[in-house]
Backbone bond lengths (Angstrom), bond angles and torsions (degrees), N, CA, C in turn:
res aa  C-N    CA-C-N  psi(-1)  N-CA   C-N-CA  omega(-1)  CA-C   N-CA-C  phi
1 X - - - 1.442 - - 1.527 107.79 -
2 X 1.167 99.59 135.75 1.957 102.80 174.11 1.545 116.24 -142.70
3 X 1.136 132.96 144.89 1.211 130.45 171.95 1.855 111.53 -81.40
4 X 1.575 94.51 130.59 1.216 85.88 163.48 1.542 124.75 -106.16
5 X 1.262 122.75 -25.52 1.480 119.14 175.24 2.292 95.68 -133.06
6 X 1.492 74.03 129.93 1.670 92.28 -177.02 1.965 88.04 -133.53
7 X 1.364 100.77 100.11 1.531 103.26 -178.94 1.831 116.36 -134.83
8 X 1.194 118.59 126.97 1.169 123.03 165.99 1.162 116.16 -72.49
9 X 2.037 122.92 115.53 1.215 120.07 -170.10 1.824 120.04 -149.78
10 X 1.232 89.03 145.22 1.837 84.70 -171.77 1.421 113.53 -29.98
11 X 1.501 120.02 -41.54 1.572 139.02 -151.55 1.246 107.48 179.08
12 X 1.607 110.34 138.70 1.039 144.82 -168.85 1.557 123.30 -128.08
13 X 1.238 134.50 152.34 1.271 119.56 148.84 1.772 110.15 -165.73
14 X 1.167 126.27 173.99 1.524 131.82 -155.17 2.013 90.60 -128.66
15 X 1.354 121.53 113.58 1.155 103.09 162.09 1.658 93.93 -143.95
16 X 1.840 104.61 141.98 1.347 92.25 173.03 1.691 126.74 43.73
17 X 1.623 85.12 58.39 1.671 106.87 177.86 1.741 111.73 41.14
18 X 1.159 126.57 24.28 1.393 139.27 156.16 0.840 142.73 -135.65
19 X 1.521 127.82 132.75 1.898 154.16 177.14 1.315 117.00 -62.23
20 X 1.403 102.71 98.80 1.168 118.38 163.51 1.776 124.27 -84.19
21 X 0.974 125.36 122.14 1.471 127.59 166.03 1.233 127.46 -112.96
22 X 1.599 119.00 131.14 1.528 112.37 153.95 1.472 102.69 -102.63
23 X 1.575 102.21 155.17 1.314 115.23 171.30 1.395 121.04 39.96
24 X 1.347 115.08 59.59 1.903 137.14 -151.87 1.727 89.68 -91.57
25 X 1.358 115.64 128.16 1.552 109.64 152.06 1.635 105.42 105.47
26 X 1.495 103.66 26.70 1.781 103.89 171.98 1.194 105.38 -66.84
27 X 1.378 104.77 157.15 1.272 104.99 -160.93 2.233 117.38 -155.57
28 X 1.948 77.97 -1.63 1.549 100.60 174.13 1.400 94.90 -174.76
29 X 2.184 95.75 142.09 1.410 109.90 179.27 1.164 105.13 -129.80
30 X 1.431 137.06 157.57 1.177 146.58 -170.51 1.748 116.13 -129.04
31 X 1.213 123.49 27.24 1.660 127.28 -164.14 1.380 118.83 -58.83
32 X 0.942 127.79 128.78 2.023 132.88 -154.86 1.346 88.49 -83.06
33 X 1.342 146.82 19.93 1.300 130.65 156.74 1.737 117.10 -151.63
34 X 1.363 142.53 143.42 1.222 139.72 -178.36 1.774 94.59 -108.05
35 X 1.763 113.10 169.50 1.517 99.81 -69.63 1.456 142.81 -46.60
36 X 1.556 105.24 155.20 1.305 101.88 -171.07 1.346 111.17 -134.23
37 X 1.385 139.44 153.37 1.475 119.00 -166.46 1.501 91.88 -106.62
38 X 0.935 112.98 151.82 2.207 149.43 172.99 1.110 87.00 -54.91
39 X 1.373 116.95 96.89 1.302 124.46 144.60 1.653 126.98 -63.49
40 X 0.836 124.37 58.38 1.632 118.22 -170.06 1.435 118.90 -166.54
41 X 1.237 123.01 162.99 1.285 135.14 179.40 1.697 123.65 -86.73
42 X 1.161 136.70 123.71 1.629 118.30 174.46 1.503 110.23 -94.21
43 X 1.102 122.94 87.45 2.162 130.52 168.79 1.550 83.05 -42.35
44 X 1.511 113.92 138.04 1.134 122.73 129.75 1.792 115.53 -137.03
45 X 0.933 111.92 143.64 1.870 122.88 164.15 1.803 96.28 -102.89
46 X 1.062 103.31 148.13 1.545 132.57 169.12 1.741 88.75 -132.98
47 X 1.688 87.68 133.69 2.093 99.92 153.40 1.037 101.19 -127.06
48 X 1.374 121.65 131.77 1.712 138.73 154.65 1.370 113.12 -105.99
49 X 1.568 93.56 117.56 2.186 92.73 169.53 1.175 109.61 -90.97
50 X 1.653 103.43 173.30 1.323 99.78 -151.05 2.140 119.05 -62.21
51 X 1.619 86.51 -19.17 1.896 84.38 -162.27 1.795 84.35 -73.93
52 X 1.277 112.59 42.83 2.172 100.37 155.07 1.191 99.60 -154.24
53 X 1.308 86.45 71.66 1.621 107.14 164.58 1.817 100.69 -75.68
54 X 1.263 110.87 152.72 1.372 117.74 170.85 1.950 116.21 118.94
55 X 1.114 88.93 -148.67 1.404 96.28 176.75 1.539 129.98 -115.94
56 X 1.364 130.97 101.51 1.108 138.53 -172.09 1.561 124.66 -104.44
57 X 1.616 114.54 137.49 1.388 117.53 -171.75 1.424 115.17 -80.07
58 X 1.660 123.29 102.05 1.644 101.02 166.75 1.749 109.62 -94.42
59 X 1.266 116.49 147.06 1.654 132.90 165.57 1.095 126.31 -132.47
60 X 1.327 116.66 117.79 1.537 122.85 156.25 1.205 134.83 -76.84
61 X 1.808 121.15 153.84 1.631 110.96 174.23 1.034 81.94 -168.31
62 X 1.612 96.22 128.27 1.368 111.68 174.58 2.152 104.30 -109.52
63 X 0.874 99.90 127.05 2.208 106.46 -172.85 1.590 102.53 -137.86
64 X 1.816 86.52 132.66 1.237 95.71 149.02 1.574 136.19 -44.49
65 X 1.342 150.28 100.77 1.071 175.54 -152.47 1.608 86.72 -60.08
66 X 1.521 126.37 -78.99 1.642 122.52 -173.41 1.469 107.65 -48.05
67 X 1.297 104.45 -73.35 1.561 116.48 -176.40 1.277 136.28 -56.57
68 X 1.807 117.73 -17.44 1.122 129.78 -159.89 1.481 115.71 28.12
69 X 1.409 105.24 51.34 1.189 111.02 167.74 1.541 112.84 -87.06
70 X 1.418 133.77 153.64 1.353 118.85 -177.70 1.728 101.28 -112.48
71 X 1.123 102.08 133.04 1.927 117.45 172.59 1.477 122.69 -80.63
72 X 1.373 105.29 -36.97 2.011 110.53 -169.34 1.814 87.34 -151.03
73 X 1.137 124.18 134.94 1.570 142.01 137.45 1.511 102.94 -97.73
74 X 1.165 121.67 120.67 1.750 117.39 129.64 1.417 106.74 -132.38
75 X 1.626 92.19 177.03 1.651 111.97 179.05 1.463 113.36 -149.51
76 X 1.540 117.04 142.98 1.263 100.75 151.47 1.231 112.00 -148.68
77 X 1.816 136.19 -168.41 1.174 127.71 -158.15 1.781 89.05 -119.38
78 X 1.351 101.71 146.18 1.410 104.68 169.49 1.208 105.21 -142.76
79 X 1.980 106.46 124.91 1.430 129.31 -158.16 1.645 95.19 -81.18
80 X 1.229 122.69 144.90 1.454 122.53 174.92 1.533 110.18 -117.07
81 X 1.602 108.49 96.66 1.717 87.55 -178.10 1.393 131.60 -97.14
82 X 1.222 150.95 -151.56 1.034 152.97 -179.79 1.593 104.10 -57.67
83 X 1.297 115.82 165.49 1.680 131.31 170.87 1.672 104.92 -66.65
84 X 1.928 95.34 106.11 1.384 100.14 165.81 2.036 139.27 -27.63
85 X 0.618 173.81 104.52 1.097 146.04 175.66 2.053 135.80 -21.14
86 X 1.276 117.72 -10.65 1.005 151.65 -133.68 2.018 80.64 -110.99
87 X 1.088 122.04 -12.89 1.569 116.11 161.20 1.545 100.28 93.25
88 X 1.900 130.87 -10.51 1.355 129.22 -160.56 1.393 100.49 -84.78
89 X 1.116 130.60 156.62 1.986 129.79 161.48 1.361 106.08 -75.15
90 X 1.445 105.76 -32.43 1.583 113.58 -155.47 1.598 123.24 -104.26
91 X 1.453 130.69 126.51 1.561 121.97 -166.70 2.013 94.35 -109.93
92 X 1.581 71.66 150.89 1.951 76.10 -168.51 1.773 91.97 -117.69
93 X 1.104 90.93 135.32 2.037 113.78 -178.84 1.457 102.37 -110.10
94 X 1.595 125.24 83.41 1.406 118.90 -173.30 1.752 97.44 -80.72
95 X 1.252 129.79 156.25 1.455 112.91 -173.88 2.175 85.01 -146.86
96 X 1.736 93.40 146.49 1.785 99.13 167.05 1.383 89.57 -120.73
97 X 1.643 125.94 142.80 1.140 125.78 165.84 1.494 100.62 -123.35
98 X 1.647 138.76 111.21 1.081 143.38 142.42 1.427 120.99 -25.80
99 X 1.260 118.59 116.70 1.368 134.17 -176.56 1.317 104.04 -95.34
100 X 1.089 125.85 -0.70 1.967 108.75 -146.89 1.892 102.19 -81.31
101 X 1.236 102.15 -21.51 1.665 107.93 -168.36 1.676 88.80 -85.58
102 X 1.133 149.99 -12.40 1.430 155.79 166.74 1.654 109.38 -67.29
103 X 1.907 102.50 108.70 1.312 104.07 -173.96 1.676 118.45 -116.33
104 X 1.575 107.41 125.69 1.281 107.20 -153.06 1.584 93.45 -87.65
105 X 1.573 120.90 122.84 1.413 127.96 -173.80 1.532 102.43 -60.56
106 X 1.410 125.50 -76.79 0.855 129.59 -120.91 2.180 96.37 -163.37
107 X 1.549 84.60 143.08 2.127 75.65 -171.71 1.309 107.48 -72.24
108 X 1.675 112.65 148.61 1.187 140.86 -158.53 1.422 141.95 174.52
109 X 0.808 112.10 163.50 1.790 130.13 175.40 1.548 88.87 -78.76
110 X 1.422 102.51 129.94 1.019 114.71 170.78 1.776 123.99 -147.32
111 X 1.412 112.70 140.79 1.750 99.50 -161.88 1.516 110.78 -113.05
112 X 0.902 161.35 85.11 1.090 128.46 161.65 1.591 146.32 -74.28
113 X 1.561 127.43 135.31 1.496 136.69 -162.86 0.821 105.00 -101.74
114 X 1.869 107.01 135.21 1.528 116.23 154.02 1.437 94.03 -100.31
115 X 1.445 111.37 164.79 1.434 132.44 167.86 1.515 124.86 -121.97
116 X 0.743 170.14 144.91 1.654 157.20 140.53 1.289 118.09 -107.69
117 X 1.222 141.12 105.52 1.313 172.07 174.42 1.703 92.21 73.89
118 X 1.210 116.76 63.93 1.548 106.54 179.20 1.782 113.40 83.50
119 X 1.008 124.60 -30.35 1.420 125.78 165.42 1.128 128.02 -91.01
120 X 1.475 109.24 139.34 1.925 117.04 -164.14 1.506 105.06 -74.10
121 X 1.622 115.28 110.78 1.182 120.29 -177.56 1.911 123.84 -84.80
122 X 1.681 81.28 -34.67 1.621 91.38 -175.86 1.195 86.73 -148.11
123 X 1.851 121.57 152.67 1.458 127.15 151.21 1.571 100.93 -145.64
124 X 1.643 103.64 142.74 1.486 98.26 -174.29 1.832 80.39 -133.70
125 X 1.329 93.91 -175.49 1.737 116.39 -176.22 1.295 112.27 -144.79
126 X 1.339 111.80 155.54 1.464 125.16 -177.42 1.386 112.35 -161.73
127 X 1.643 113.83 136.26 1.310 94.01 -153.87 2.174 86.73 -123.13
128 X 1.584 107.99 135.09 1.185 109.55 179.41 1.875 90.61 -99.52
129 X 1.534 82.84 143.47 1.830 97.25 -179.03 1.217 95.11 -104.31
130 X 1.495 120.68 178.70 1.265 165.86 -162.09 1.913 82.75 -73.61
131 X 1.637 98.74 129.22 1.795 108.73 166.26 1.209 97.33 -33.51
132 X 1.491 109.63 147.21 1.626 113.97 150.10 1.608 103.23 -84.41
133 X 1.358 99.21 179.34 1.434 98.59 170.75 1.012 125.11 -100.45
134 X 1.385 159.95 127.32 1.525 153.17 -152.73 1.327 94.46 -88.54
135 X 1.491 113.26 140.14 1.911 124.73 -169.62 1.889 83.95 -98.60
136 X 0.957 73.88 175.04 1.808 89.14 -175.34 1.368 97.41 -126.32
């Protein structure tokens, strides 16, 4: 199993076994006040060929980079079954994970991890800066 797109994005959505993104691949935020909650979506695709058949662990964690403090854990299991009829080897797991309940303390380097059965599949970064200042 491998991830192919692990992206921080305005919006997301899954229709008919496909990943949709707006504005895929942020990568710096600027919010006029700390804390502030993660406005954004995490796209991920997982591909499994067929010889992983079964049941596989995906997990996220998104951490402060200085502190290794951690912000969001989830997980879930994704069943791998036999070769569709459809002639492909390979099954695609498009996934949207809602960020919005994810609260960014304080400005920073920030990483977030995928895992797959315990091994680091994807890790990307994003770095929140210093409040702006609100203009009047």
């Amino acid at each position: 199993m491998n991830i192919n797109v692990l992206a921080l994005a305005d919006a997301a959505n899954v229709r008919d076994s496909l990943l949709s993104t707006l504005s895929a691949g942020i990568t710096h935020l600027q919010p006029t006040a700390y804390p502030v909650p993660l406005e954004a979506q995490l796209a991920v695709q997982v591909i499994g060929g067929s010889a992983e058949t079964g049941a596989h662990r995906f997990e996220v964690t998104i951490r402060n980079v200085a502190s290794g403090a951690s912000l969001m854990e989830g997980s879930l299991t994704l069943q791998v079954g036999d070769s569709p009829d459809n002639g492909s080897s390979y099954r695609s797991f498009p996934l949207v994970l809602d960020l919005s309940q994810t609260v960014l303390p304080e400005p920073g380097d920030y990483e977030i991890q995928a895992t797959i059965d315990g091994v680091d599949a994807r890790t990307i970064g994003f770095t929140a800066a210093a409040a702006a200042s609100a203009e009047s």
